[in-house]
N, C-alpha and C positions, 0 to 999 in steps of 0.2 A: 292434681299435678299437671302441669303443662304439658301439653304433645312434645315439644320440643325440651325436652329434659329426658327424655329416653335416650339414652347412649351404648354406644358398644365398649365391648370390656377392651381398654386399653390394650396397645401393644406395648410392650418392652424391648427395645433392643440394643446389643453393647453398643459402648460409643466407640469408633475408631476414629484416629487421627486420619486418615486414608480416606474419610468420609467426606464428599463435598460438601461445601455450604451451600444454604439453601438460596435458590435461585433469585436475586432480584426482582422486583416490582413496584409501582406506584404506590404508596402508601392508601389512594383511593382507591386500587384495585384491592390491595389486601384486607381494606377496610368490608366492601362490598363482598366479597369473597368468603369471610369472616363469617359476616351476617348472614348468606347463601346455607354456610354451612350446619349454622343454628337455627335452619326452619326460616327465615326472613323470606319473603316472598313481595313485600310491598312496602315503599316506604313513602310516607304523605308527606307532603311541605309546599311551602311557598316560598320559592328558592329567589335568591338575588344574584348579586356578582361575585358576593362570595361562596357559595354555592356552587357554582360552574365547574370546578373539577368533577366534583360530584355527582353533577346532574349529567357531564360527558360520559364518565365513568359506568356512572347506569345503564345508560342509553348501549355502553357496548352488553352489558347483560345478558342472559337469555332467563334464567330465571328469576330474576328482579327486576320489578318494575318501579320506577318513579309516580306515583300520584301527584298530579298537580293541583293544589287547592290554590283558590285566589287571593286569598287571607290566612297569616296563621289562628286566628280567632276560628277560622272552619277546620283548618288541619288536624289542630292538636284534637280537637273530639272525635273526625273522623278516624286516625289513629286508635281513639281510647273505644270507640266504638266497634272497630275490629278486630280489636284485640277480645273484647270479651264477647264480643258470640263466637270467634272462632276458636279462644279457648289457648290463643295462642302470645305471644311478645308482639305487641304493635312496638312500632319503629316511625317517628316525624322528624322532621329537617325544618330549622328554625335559624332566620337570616339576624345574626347579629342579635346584640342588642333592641334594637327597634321592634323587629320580628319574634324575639324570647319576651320581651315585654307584652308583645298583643296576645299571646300563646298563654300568657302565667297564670288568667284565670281559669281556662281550663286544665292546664296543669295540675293546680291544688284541684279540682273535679276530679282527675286522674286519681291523685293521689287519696284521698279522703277516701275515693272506690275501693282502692286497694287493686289498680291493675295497673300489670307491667308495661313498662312502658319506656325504649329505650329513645332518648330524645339529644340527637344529633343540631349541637350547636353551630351554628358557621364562624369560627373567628376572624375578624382580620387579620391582614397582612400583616405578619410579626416585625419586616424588616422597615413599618416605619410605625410602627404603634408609638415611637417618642415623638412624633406629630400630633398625637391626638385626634384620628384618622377619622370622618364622619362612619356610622354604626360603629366607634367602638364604644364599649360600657364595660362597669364592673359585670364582669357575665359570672363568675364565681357565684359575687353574693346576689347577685340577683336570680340563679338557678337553683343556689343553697335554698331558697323561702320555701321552695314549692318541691320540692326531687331531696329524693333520701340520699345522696351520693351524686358527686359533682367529678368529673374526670376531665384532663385536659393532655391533648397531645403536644407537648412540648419540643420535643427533639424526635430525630430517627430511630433513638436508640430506645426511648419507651414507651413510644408510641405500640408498637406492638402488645406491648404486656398491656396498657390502658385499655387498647382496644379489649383486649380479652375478660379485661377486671371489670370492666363497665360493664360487659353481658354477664358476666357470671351474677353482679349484682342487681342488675333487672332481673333476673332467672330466678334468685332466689330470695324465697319470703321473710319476712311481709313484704309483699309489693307494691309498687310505686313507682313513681319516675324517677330514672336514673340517667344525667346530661354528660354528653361529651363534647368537649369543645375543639372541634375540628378545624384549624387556620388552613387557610386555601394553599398557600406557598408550601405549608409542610405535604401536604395531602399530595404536590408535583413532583417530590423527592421518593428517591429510590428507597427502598431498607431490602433488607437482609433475614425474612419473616413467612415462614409456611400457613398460613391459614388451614384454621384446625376448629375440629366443635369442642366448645368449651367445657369444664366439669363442672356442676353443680352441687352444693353440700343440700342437700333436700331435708326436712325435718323428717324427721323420725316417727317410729309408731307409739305405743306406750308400752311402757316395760310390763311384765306381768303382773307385777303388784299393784303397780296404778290401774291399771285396767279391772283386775278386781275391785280396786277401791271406789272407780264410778260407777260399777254393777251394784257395789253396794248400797251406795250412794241414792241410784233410781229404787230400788228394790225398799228403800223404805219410807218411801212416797206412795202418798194415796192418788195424790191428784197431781202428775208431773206437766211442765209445761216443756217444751224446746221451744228455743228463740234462735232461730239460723241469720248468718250473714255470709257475706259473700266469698268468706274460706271455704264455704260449703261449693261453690260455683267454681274455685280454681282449683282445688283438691278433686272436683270430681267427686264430689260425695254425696250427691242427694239419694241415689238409690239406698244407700248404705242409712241415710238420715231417715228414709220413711221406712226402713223397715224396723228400727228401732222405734218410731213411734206406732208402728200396727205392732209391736210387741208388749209395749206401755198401754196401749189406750191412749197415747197422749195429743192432743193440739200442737202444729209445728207452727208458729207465730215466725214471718219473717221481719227482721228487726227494723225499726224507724228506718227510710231513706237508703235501704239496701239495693245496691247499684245496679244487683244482673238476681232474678226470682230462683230463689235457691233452694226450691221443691216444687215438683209440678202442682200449678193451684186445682189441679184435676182431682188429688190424689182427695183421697177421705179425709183424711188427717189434715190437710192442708186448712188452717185458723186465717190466715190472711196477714198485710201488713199492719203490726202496731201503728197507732197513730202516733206521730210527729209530738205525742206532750205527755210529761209525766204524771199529771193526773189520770188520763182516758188509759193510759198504759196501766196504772196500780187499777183503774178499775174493770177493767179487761184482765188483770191476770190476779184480781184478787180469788178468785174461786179455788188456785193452786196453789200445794204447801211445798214444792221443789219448781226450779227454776234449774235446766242447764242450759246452756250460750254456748251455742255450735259455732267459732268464728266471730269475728268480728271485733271491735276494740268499746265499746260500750250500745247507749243507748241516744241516740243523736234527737235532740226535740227542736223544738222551733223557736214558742214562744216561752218566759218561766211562768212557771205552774210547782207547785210544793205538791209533795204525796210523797207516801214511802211505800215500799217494797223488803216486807220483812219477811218475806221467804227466805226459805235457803238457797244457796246457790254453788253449782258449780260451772268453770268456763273451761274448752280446751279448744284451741286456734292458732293461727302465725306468728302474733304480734304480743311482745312483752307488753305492750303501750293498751293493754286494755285496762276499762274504768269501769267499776260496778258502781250502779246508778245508788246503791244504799246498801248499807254495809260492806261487808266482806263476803268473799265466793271463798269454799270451805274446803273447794280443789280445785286448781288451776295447773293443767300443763301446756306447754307448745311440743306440738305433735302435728301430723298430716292426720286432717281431720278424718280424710278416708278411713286410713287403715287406724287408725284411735275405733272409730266406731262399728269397724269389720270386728274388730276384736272384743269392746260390748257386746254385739249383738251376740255373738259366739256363746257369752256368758249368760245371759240372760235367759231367764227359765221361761218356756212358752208357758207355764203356768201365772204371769204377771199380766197377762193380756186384761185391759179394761174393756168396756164397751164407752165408745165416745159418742159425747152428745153434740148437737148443733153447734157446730165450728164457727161459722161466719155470719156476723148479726144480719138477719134480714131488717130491709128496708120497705119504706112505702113507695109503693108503685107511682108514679107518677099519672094523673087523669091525662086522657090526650088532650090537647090544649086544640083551641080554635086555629086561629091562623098564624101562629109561631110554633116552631120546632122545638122540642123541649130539650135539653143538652141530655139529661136522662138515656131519655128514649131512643135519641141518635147513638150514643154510646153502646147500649145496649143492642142496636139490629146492627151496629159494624163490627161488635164482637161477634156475633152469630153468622156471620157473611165471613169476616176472616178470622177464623176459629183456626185454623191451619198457617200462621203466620208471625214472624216477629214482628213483636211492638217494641216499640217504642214511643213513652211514655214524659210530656212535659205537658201535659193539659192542665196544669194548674189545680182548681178548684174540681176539676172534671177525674182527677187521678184517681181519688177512693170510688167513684164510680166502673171507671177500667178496671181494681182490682175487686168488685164487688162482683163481675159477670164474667170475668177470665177466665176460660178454662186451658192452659198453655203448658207445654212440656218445660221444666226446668232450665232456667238459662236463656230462655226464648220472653223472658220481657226486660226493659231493662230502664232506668234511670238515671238520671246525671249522679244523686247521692250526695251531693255535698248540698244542696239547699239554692245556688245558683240558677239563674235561666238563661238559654241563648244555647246550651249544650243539643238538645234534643235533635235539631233539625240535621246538622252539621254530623252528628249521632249514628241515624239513620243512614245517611248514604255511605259511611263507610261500612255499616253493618251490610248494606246491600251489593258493596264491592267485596266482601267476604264471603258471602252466604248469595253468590250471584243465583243461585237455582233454587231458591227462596224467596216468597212473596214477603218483606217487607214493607210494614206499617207502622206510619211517624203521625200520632198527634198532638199537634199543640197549638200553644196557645197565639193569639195574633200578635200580642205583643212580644213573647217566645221567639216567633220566627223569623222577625226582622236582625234578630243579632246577628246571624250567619246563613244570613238570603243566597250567599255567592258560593253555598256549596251547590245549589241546585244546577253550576256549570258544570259542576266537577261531576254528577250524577249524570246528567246526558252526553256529557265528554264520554264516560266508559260505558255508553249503554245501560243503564239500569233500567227499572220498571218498579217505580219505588210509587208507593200512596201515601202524599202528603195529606193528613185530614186537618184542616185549619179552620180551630173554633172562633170565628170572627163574633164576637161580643164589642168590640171598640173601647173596652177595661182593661186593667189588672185587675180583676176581680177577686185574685188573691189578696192583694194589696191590700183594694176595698174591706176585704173580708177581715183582714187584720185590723185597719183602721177603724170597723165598728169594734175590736173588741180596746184598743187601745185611746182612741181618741172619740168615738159616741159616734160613727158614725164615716161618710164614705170620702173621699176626698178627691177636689177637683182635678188635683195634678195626677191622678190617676186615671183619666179619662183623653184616649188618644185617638179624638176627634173632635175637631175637623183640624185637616181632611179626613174624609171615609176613606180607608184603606184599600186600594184597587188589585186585587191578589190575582184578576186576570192578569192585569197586567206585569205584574212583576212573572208569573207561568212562561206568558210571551215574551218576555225579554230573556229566558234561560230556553226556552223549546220544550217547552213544558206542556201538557193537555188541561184544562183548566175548568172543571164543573163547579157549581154554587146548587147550594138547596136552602131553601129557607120554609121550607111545610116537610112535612112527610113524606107527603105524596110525592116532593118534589125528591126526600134524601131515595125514597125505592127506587125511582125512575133512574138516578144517578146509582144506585147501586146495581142497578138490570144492567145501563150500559158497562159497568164496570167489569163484569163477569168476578167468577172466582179469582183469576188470574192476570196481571192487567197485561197492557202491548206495550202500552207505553209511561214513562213519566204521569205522573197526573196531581194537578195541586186539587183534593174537593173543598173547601169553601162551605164550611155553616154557617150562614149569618143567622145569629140568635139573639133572643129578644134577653138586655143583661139583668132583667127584671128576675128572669125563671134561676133558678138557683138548682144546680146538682143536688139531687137526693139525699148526696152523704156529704155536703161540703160542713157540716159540721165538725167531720174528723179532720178536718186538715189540719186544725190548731189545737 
């Protein structure tokens, strides 16, 4: 459940006619004011001229602040990235049409996550829209593609309740982005509107009988598996998830592409991410004859691959819109996944306890290599160095190595989830305007972090001390890696050089610190200067030889 859905118990009071109306204001102040009172603390954009109320209106603030990104390609993640480490409603500001366009990729990112996400449209000026005024667009149907709910301020008169219905609908699950379309002229008009915190209908626990019914359910399993997604990470539920599975014996598998880690990878129990394909999945979870799905709306793969999954199953999570990869799930409810499983565990007899076997496949160790850096090995000593840190995670082929040596608290790693790249970088600094007294760490890939370079202003704009690690291979080596399986082999158009990519140089154009290692010897020296904790910004730069292939890049497909 979100921080900001704790509420106090309503007041009641008669109405008199004797009562004054409530006092006027700027509809941008009510707006702002609104948001203030539902937890909003920060709102990301890349504001234009129709923006300007807004961005004035801020500015008078004291506890909300305007983030300024240079592009909404950097906003909208920075938003979506804040939102899920702090566990709270991100909120971006989006210029028009032109600016909702550049945003919609990672919008559908947001969405496909399942995080909240209230995203403030700029309209234009209503009193000449029969001109056909530059930024306007169908903003409707073009917010409807990507946002579960589309609201627009139309008049003074309901504008008010909009404002309110919008957050109540970001608040409440399943989550996703929910737009309002904000015209700059109405936003200059007075209304007649108290700003107040909104009520939220919150899912429910499970009635008593259902909740027997999935005790019964595990209880006649030999071999149970859980599969968590990321209702486990907004509900709050991982504690409640691993001790259900230290009550089983069971493997908690976190599901294909799930957006924020929704059990600490520390924990005993913790099996690791399923691979991205339905084959490695059935053969990964063929040893078990129950299957329950903590969250989540199915099983997200990459490439097709046949196999079936004729376990049993049951699901309980946010979202009506879930899909069982093969057959039918035998129980399904929508409930808060928390208190669903406060209330198994209750039931569940400590006499079911298994003993669990080797959770996470080991791998072969990689030989030190001569005079190139092996991506392995680098992965592996910057997990060990920031063992104490959010990641963030677009390293491509390098990802099932991140998840093979993490040892991280629940909710402290995270990924875009919807299968896209260009999220990660963009990612990170908003996690690090969230989580300021937190070392975060962003690595990706070279090609990754050219999509949203111009957040690294918006990171030394507000002081951070953020660790970019960038895998300089001069590939997609994902790409590549797809290409040998679909076409025999690697393809040129995925090879982005020449030129060689100059990552000092893009460091120094933001005020960036900028290390490079290409040996070992050279990554320890750059981790010695680096300390546990950094001082400042810093882009490190592996240049790697794209010959050496990650340990586990087998499972990516």
């Amino acid at each position: 459940m979100l921080k900001n859905r704790c509420h106090r118990k309503p007041v009641t009071k008669r109405f008199s006619f004797d009562e004054q109306t409530p006092p006027s204001m700027k509809l941008s102040t009510y707006l702002l004011e609104t948001l203030e009172r539902n937890g909003v603390t920060r709102i990301f954009g890349n504001p234009g001229t129709t923006e300007i109320p807004l961005v004035r209106a801020c500015e008078q603030r004291r506890k909300l602040r305007y983030i300024v990104a240079l592009s909404e390609v950097a906003a909208v993640p920075m938003a979506d990235g804040y939102a899920r480490a702090t566990r709270t409603l991100g909120v971006v500001n989006l210029h028009v049409a032109p600016g909702l366009g550049n945003g919609m990729g990672n919008l559908y990112t947001a969405g496909i996550a399942g995080t909240p996400l209230l995203v403030l449209i700029g309209g234009q000026d209503r009193r000449f829209l029969h001109t056909n005024p530059i930024l306007w667009g169908p903003l409707e149907k073009m917010a409807g593609s990507v946002c579960k709910a589309v609201f627009g301020l139309n008049t003074r008169f309901d504008a008010a309740a909009n404002v309110k219905q919008a957050l109540r609908t970001a608040l409440t699950p399943p989550y996703a982005p929910v737009a309002l379309i904000c015209p700059p002229d109405l936003l200059e008009q007075e209304i007649d509107a108290v700003p107040a915190r909104v009520t939220v209908p919150a899912p429910s626990a499970l009635s008593a009988e259902d909740a027997r019914r999935y005790t019964r359910f595990l209880a006649t399993a030999k071999k149970p598996a859980l599969i968590a997604a990321e209702d486990v990470h907004w509900n709050n539920a991982g504690s409640e998830l691993e001790k259900l599975a230290m009550a089983l014996g069971a493997p908690v598998y976190a599901a294909p592409y799930t957006g924020v880690l929704p059990i600490a990878s520390r924990s005993p129990n913790y099996a690791g991410y399923l691979p991205p394909s339905l084959k490695q999945i059935a053969d990964r979870l063929l040893p078990h004859d129950v299957l329950f799905f903590v969250g989540g709306r199915g099983l997200r793969t990459t490439l097709y691959s046949e196999a079936r999954l004729p376990q049993r199953k049951a699901w309980i999570g946010n979202s009506p819109d879930m899909r069982s990869a093969d057959g039918e799930f035998e129980l399904a409810c929508i409930a808060d996944t928390n208190e669903a499983l406060k209330q198994i565990n209750a039931l569940v007899k400590p006499g079911a306890k298994r003993k669990s076997a080797l959770l996470r496949p080991a791998v072969a160790w990689p030989a030190r290599p001569g005079a190139s850096l092996h991506p392995s090995r680098a992965i592996h000593a910057l997990l060990a160095r920031f063992r104490d840190a959010i990641w963030v995670d677009e390293s491509g082929l390098s990802t099932s190595d991140v998840r093979q040596w993490m040892e991280l608290p629940a909710g402290e790693y995270l990924i875009n989830g919807s299968g896209g790249i260009g999220w990660g970088l963009a990612a990170a600094v908003g996690v690090a305007i969230g989580c300021g007294k937190r070392q975060v760490v962003a690595v990706i890939g070279d090609g990754s972090s050219l999509y949203a370079s111009e957040a690294l202003w918006t990171a030394a704009h507000h002081g951070t001390k953020l660790l970019l690690i960038v895998l300089s291979n001069r590939r997609y080596a994902t790409l590549n890696a797809a290409a040998g399986r679909l076409a025999g082999g690697a393809l040129a158009a995925f090879t982005i050089e020449p030129p060689v990519l100059d990552f000092s140089g893009l460091a120094q154009l933001y005020g960036w610190r900028h290390l490079q290692a290409a040996t070992e010897r050279e990554l320890e020296a750059s981790l010695k200067s680096l300390g546990n904790r950094l001082q400042a910004n810093t882009v490190l730069e592996l240049k790697l030889d794209p010959a050496l292939q990650p340990v586990t890049a087998s499972r990516h497909f």
